[in-house]
C-alpha positions in Angstrom: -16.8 24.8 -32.9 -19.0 24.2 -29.8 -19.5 20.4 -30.1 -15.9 20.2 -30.4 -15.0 21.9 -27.3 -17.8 20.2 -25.4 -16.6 16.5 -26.9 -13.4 17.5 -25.7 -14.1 18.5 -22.3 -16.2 15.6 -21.6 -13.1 13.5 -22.8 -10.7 15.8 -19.7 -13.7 14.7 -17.3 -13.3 10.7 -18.5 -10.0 10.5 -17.7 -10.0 12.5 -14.6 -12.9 10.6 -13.1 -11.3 7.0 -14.4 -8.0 7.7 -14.3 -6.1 10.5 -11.9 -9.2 10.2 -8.8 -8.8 6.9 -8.4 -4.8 6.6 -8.1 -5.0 10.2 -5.9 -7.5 7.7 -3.6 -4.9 4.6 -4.1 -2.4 6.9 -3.1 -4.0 8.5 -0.4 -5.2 5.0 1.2 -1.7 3.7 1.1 -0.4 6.6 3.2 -2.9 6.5 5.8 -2.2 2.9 5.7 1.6 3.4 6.8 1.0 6.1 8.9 -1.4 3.9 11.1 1.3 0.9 11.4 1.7 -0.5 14.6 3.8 -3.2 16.5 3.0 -6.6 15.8 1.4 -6.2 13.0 1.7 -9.0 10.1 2.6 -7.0 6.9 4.0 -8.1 3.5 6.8 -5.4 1.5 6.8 -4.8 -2.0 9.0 -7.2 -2.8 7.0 -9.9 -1.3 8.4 -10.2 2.0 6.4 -11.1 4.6 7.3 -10.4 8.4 6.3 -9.3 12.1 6.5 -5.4 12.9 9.1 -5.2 15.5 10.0 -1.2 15.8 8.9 1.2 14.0 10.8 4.8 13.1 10.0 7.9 11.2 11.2 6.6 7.7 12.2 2.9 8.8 10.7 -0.5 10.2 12.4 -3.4 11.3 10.3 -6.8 10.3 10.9 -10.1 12.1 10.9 -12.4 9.4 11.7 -15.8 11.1 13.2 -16.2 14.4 15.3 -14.1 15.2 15.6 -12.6 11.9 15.6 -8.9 11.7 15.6 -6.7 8.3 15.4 -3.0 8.3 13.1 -1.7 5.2 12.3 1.2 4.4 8.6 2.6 5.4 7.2 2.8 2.0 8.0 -0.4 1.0 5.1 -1.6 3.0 2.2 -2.9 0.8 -0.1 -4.4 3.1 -1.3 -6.1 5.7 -0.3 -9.7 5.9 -4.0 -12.3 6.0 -2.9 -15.7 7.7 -4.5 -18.4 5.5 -4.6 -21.6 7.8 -4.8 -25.0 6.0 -6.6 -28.0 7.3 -4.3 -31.0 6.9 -6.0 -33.7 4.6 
């Protein structure tokens, strides 16, 4: 009955340790993440959008996404932060 219980406990620490801790840390990094957006910043959405930070509200941001553009989304649709890859003509 013993080696049962311990098999099965060591199978609850498996999937906590490779499963729940790391998305409570993905989850966690993604928050700090939007709560430490600022203006001008180069982001990209969900959805794949990228765009400027232009204002930023409690639950809203407003991205400049060409010139002139302006679309209001939502704060948690922010995924990242945008890299600029620049390409050398050939």
């Amino acid at each position: 009955m013993l080696p049962q219980l311990l098999m099965f406990g060591a199978i609850i620490l498996v999937f906590y340790f490779f499963m729940i801790r790391p998305q409570q840390k993905k989850v966690s990094d993604q928050k700090k993440f939007r709560e430490e957006l600022t203006k001008g910043m180069s982001v990209v959405t969900i959805g794949g959008m990228h765009g400027k930070l232009i204002a930023i509200d409690d639950d809203t941001v407003t991205l400049e996404v060409d010139k002139g553009v302006r679309l209001t989304f939502d704060k948690t649709s922010v995924s990242m932060e945008a890299t600029m890859k620049v390409q050398k003509p050939s």
